[in-house]
N, C-alpha and C positions, 0 to 999 in steps of 0.2 A: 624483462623490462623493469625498471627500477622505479619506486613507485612514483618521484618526480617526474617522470614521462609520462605517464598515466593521466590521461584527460579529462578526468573526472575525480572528485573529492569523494572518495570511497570512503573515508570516513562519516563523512556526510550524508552521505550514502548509509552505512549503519546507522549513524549514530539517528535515524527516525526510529525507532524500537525503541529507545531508550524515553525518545521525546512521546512517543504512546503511551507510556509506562507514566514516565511524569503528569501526562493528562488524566489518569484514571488512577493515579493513587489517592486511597482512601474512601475510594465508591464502593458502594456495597452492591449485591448483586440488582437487589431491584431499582438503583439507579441505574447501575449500566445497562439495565434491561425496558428502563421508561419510555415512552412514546411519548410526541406530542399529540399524535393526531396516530390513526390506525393508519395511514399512507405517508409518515415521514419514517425515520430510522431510528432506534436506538443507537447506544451508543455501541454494544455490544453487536449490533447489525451493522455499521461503519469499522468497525477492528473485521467484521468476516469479508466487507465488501476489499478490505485494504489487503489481506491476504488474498482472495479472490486476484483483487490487481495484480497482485506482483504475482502469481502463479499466470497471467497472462502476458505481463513484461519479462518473465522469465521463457517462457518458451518464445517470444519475439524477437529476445536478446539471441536464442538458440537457430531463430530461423533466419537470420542474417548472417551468425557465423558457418551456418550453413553452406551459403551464398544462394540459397532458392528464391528464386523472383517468384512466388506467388505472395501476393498479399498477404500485407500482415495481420492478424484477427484483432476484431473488434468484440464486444461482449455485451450483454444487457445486462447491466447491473443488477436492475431489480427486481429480476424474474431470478436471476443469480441468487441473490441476496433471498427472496422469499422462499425459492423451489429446493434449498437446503434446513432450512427453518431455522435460520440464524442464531434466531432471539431466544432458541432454545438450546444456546451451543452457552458457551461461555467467554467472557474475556480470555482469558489463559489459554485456552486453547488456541484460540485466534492469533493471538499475538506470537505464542509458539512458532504457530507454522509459517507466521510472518517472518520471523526474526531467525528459521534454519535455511529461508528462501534468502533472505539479507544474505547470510552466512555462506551458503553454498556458491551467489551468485560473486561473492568478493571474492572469492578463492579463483574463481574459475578469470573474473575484470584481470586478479593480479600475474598471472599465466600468458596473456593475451600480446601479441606484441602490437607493433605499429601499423602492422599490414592488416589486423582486423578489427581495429578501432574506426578504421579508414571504410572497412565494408556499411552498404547500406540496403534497406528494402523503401518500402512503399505500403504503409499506412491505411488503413479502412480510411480515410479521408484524403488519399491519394495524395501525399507530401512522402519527399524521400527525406529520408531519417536514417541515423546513424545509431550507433552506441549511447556515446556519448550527447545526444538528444532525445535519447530514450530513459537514459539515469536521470538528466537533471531534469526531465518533465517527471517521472516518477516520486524523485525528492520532491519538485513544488506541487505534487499531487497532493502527498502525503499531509504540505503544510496547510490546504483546503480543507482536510479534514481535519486538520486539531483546529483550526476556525470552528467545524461543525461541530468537534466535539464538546468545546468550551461553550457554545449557542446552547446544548443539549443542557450542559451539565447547567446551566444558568435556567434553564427551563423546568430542567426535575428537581432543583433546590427549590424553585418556588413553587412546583405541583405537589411536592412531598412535605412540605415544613421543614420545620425547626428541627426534624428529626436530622437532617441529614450532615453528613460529616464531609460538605463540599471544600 
């Protein structure tokens, strides 16, 4: 399939790694590690929750090209997020294994022909979904989180001072 058939902006599609990268350049670790409150997120606990995701749009993407009608899984974020101990991992690691998930899953979009962009399952919220419904909610996922991460980084510039290299 050439990439002009392809239903989805796969570049688009990567190119969010990049835009995470551009959000967090220049942060040091105990910004990307601040909290506003002990039950919101850091920044560094939003790069684990955003690889968390796509390790779960990843195997959703797998259980459609499947063709298995069981439901597709949902996840708690923030049992996810805390019961790894996030805040204690780092950016780079995160973004890593975001960005080999990016990577493996474009290789595998550009293989795909027309007959399995077409396949669909059924959603923890009981909506059928495709491929291609599952990339671009994924993309405007990612762009809810650089909202959050730019909220953060505006909140640890001002809990941190002058120190900081926002």
């Amino acid at each position: 399939m050439s990439q002009s058939e392809i239903p989805v902006d796969i570049e688009a599609y990567l190119h969010t790694h990049e835009q995470l990268l551009d959000a967090i350049r220049g942060l040091n670790d105990e910004q990307l590690k601040w909290k506003a409150a002990p039950d919101k997120w850091s920044i560094t606990e939003v790069l684990a929750h955003l690889a968390d995701h796509n390790i779960v749009v990843s195997f959703r993407i797998r259980e459609i090209l499947s063709g298995s009608d069981v439901r597709l899984p949902a996840f708690r974020q923030d049992p996810w997020v805390e019961g790894q101990k996030a805040n204690e991992g780092t950016a780079a690691e995160f973004l890593a294994s975001f960005h080999a998930l990016l990577v493996f899953n474009s290789l595998l979009f550009r293989r795909l022909g027309k007959e399995n962009w077409k396949k669909t399952g059924v959603n923890f919220k009981d909506e059928t979904v495709n491929l291609p419904i599952i990339i671009r909610a994924f993309i405007a996922h990612v762009q809810t989180h650089l909202s959050q991460i730019a909220r953060i980084k505006q909140g640890s510039g001002e809990s941190l001072g002058s120190s900081c290299s926002i």
